[in-house]
C-alpha positions in Angstrom: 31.5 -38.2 -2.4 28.0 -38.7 -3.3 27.4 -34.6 -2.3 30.3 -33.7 -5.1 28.4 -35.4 -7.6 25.1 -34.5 -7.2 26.8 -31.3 -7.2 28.2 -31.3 -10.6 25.2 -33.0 -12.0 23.4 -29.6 -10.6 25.7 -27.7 -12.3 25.6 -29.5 -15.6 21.7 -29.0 -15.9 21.6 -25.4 -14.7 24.5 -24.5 -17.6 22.6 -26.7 -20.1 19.2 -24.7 -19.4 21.0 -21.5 -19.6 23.0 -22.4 -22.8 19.5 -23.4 -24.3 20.9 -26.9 -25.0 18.8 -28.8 -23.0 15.1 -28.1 -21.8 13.8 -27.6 -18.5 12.0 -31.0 -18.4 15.2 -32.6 -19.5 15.8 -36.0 -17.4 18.8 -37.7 -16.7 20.7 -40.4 -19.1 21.3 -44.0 -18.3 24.9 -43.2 -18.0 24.5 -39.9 -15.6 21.7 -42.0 -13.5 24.3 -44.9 -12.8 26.9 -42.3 -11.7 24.3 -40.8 -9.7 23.1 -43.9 -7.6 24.5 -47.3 -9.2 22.2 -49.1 -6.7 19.5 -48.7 -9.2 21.0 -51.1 -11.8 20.9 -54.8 -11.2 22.1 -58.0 -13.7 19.7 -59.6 -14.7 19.1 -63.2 -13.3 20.7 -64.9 -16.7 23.4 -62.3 -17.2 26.6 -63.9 -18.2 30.1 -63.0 -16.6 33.0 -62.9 -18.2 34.4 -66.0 -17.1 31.2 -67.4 -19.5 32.5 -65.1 -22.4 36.0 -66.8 -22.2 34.8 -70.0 -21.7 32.7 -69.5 -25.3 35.7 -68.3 -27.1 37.2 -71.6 -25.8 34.5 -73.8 -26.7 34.5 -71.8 -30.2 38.1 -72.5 -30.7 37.9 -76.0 -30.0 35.5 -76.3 -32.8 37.3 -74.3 -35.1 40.5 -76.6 -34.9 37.9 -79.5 -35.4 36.7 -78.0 -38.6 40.0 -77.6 -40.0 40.9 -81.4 -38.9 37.9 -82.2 -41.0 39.1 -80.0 -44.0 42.5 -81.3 -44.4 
C-alpha cells in the first residue's frame, strides 16, 4: 500500500515540475506528508478528544438554561 503511494506522490511532483507549477525544490504539504507516513504526527500531551468537545457543549448548555432561569 505504502509502495502505491509513494508512487503517486512521484508522479504528482514529476507532472508538477514538468507543468512548471511547482519548483524543483518544492517540498511536501502537511497534508501529503501525513498520507505519506502518518507516524510522524503525534497529539500533543493536552490535546482534547472528542468526548471533551461534547462534554463542553454539555457543560455550555447547562449554563445556558441557567441564564435563561435567571432572566425570566
Amino acid at each position: 500500500m505504502r509502495e502505491e503511494e509513494l508512487k503517486k506522490v512521484s508522479k504528482g511532483r514529476k507532472a508538477a515540475a514538468a507543468g512548471g507549477g511547482a519548483s524543483k525544490n518544492s517540498i511536501m504539504n502537511g497534508r501529503a506528508l501525513f498520507q505519506y507516513n502518518p507516524d510522524l504526527f503525534r497529539d500533543a500531551d493536552g490535546a482534547a478528544d472528542a468526548t471533551a468537545y461534547e462534554e463542553e457543549d454539555a457543560l455550555d448548555k447547562i449554563e445556558e438554561e441557567k441564564v435563561g432561569e435567571d432572566a425570566d
